[in-house]
N, C-alpha and C positions, 0 to 999 in steps of 0.2 A: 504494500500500500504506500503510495507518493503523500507522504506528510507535508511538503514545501506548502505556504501559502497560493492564493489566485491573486493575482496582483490587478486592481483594477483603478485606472484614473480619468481624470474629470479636468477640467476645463478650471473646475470650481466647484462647488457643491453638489451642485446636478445628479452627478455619479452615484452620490450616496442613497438615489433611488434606485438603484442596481443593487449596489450593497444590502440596502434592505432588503429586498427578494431574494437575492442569495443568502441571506441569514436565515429566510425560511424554508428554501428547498435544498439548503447544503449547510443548516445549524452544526455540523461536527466540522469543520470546516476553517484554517485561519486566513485571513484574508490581510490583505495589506492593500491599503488606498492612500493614493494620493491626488490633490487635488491642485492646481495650479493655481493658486489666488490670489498669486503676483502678477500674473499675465492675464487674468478674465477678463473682457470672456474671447474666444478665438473668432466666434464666429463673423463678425465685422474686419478681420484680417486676410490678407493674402494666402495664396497656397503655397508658397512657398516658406513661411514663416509659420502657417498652423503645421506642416510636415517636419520643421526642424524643432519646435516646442513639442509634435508628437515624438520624434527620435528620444528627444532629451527626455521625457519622461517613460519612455520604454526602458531606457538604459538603467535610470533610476529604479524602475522595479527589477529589472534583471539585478541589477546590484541586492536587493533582497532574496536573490536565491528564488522567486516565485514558479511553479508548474505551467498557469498558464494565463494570460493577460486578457482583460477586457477592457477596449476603448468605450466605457462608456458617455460618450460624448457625440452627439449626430454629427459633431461638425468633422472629429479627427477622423469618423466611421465612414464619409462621406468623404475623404480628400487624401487618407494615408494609403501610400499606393499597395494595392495588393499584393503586387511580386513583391515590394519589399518585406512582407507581415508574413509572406509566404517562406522567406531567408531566416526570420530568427528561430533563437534556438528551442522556443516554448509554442506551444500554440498560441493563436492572438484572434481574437472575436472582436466585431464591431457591432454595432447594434444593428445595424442596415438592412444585413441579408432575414435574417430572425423577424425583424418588425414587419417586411415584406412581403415577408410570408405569412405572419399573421392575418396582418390585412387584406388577403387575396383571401385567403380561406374565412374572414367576416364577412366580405361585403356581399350583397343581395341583389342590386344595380349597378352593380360594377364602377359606381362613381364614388370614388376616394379620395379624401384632400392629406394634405400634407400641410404640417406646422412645423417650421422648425427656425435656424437662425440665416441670416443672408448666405453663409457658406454654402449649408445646406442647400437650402432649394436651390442655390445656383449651379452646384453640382449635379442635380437631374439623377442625382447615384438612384433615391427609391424608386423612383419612375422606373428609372433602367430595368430594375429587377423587375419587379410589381410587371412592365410589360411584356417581358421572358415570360412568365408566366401565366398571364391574362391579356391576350395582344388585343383585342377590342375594350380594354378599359377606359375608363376619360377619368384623367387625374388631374387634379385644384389642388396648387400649389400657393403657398402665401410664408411668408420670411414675418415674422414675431418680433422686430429688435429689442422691445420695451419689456418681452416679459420677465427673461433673465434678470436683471436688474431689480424688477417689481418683486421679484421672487424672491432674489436675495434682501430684497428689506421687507419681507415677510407680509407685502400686502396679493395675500392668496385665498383669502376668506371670502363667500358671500356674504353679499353685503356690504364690501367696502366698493365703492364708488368709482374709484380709480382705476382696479383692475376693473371691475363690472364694463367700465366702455370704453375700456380699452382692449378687450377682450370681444365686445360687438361691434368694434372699428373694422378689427383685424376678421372675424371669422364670419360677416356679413355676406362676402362675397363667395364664401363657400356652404353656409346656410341657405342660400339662394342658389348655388349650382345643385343642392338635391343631397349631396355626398349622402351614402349612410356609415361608413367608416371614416374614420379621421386617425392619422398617425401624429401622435404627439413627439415627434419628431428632434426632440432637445429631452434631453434626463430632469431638466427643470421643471417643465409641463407639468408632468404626474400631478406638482403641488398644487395645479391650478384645476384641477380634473373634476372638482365639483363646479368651479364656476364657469368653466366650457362646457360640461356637461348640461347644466339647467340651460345654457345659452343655447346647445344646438339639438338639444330634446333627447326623449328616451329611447327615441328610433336610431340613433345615431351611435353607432359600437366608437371607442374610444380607442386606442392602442397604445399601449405604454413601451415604446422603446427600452429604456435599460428593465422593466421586464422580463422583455421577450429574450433580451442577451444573457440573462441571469439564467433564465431557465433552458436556455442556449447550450451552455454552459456545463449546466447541472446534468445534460446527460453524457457529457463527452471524456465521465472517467468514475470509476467506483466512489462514492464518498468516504470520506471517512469518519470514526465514529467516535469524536473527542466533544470537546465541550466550544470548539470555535471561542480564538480571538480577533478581535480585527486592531490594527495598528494602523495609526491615520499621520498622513507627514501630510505641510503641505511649503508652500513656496512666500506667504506673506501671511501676517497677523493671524496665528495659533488661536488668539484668546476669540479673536471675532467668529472663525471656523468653528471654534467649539459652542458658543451663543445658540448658530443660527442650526448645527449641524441636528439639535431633536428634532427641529421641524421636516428633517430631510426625512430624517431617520423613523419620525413620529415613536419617538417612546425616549423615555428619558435614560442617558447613558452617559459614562464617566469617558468623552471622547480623550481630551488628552492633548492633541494634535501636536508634532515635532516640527518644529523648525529644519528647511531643506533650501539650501543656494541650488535650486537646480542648474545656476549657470553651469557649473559643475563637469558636469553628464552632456 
């Protein structure tokens, strides 16, 4: 049985909605995550700088001895090249192909929108898949810059005002295309998934990206059957990480979070 931890990293917080789900379908399990909180968020940057901040944070969990990596981040999942993730030494998952495929196997009219950050949709990566595998589908795409940010200062409740229309800004034009799946496209999402949800109604299946990589994951090696720890490093302000990270995580936890010069790596 491979003891090593899964090494999974984030952009920034986001992640720690992967984390969560793999605490519940691989609880024996230790995990090491990091989160880039000196660089958030990728998705408003280039491809050639979100691929050298993805190297540097791979190198960094390889430096932890990990089994096997998940990018959970739609941005890095959506731009880090695949021959390369194909070259290292550990297996390496994105959220991309996994959410995909979800969303093929929900939708009922073949009409799917996509949320995620400008990287993302500019990428075209879920399309790509999603129409390998459903060539008559029509997909609505829409880039979110505002919700990461809204995320990380914790305005994710209904009820609050700001996310509420900014939230109907954004997901009007695909509430109006018919969609009945939606890929929540950013690990950040998930937090916002009640007040998307009452926005784009009960008929509308959700899809939770680092999810579907979590459970991805979980089938691609024996578990093992200890008591899971997870260890959280990240790249800027430990204390604020550790504040915002129950909301990721939804349950109260002794995060911890280490201090890491990724310039480093």
């Amino acid at each position: 049985m491979d003891t090593r931890p899964i090494g999974v990293f984030d952009s920034g917080l986001g992640g720690l909605t992967a984390v969560r789900q793999l605490r519940r379908v691989l609880p024996g399990e230790d995990i090491v995550y990091f989160g880039d909180t000196g660089r958030v968020p990728y998705g408003s940057r280039g491809r050639d700088i979100i691929v050298q901040y993805a190297r540097q944070d791979i190198r960094f969990l390889l430096q932890q001895d990990v089994k096997f990596i998940i990018a959970a981040c739609g941005t890095v999942s959506s731009t880090y090249p695949p021959e390369e993730a194909a070259r290292l030494p550990v297996p390496f998952t994105g959220v991309v192909g996994a959410t995909a495929r979800a969303a093929v196997d929900a939708t009922r009219n073949r009409k799917i929108g996509i949320i995620g950050t400008a990287a993302t949709v500019r990428s075209w990566s879920y399309a790509a898949i999603i129409r390998d595998m459903m060539p008559d589908v029509q997909i609505f795409a829409r880039a979110c810059p505002m919700f990461v940010p809204l995320v990380e200062n914790g305005r994710v409740h209904r009820g609050d005002v700001v996310i509420e229309t900014v939230v109907k800004e954004y997901l009007t034009p695909l509430k109006d295309a018919g969609v009945d799946t939606l890929i929540l496209g950013c690990t950040h999402y998930p937090l916002l998934e009640e007040v998307i949800g009452d926005f784009m109604g009960p008929d509308v299946t959700l899809i939770d990206s680092g999810a579907e990589a979590a459970n991805l994951a979980s089938t691609q090696f024996d578990p093992n059957e200890g008591t899971g720890t997870t260890q959280y490093f990240v790249s800027d302000d430990p204390q604020g990480f550790d504040q915002l990270a129950e909301l990721f995580l939804q349950e109260k936890v002794n995060v911890g979070a280490e201090l890491v010069d990724i310039s480093r790596y």
